[in-house]
Phi, psi and omega in degrees: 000119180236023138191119164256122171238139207231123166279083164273107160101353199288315159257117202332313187262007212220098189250018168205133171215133168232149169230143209216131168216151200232087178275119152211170191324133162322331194283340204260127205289168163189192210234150160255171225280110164197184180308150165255156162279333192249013152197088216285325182260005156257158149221135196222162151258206190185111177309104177251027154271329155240014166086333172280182180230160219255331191166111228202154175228163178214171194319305183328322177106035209251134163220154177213156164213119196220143181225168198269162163252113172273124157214097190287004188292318179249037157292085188266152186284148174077003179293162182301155144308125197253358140264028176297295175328275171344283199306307196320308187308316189282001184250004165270193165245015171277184197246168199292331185294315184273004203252353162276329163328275186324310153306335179294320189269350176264007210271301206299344160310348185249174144270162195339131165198179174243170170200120137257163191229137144242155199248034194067356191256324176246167133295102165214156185252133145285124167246098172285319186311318181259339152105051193226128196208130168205161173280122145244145158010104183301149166170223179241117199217153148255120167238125154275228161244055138211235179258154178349108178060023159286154199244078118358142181280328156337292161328302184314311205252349163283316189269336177296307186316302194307318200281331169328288174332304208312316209275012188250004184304143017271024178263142191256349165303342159263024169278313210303282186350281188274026157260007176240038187273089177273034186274124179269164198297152137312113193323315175336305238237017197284147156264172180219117188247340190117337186255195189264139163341289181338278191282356158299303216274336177292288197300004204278335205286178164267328174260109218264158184201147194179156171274111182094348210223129217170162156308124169253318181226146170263129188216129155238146186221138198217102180242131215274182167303344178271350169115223039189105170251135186240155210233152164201100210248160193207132204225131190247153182249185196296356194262358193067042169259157179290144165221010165219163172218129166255152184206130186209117163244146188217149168258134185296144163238164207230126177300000000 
């Protein structure tokens, strides 16, 4: 997943809105966003080379999101799947304060990544790069592939988009809109990641086009003051035409 932007708290009647786009290889299989059978209360899409999901919610009122830390420089071979992560959070009960604990101490086995977690009453971000896990702020907050709210241009111009959006809610069109933005950053404004000039310029859009490589799915999700979260995922192929539509509502229940 290489950008999620999350309103928590933001709006009045809408106290979670995520717009999401989940960029990776075309080769690597995965599943789209629907109930799992072997834990009946996520709902998700599902990495079906190692099993975990990129970003997923449950009956519960529980959200994860995860993004990669790009540096390829510092990628080590044989590490876990970090999206083992996601998924552990949503089949658990802790809470967003302990499952950021938990992450300070298990995050350095894998590689770099961000995670946010709610355990629906709260918010919190993980930085395995800085080792930094806090309860956040209501407002707008943004991830790419680095730490919390650097301003990429991608970010910059997805949380301006985002805020825009809030005011057209229950119409979800302009999240779909500015998760389908493919316009790339003016080399000025490129980050140096570590990858080639080319693919700074590929990867700068929030909607990816790429050889091999790509936006695979778009998820928005707006959940209201009534407990009622409604999903909405659109899953791309490598020319970026749609070939999928997931569409869900659910209301939280509370244990």
């Amino acid at each position: 997943m290489c950008l999620i932007l999350v309103a928590w708290q933001a709006h009045p009647d809408y106290p979670l809105v995520v717009a999401a786009n989940r960029d990776e290889f075309f080769a690597r299989p995965a599943a789209p966003a629907g109930w799992w059978q072997d834990a009946p209360d996520v709902f998700a899409g599902r990495d079906l080379e190692a099993g975990g999901t990129w970003l997923g919610l449950t009956r519960a009122g529980r959200f994860a999101g995860l993004t990669n830390f790009r540096d390829p420089g510092r990628n080590r071979v044989g590490t876990p799947s970090r999206g083992a992560l996601v998924a552990d959070f949503l089949g658990s009960t802790e809470s967003s304060a302990e499952a950021l604990a938990r992450l300070q101490r298990e995050g350095p086995r894998y590689n770099a990544f961000n995670l946010f977690v709610s355990d629906g009453d709260t918010l919190g971000i993980y930085e395995s790069e800085s080792g930094a896990a806090r309860l956040l702020e209501p407002g707008v907050h943004a991830l790419s592939n680095h730490l919390l709210d650097t301003p990429w241009p991608k970010v910059r111009a997805g949380k301006a988009r985002l805020f825009r959006a809030l005011q057209a809610l229950p119409d979800d069109t302009p999240l779909v809109e500015l998760l389908r933005d493919d316009r790339p950053a003016p080399d000025a404004e490129l980050p140096r990641t570590g990858v080639s000039l080319a693919w700074e310029r590929m990867l700068s859009s929030a909607f990816i086009r790429a050889p091999g490589y790509g936006t695979r799915c778009s998820t928005v999700i707006r959940r209201d003051r009534h407990g009622w979260t409604h999903i909405q995922e659109s899953t791309w192929n490598e020319v970026g035409r749609e070939t999928d539509r997931v569409v869900e509502s659910f209301q939280r229940t509370r244990a």
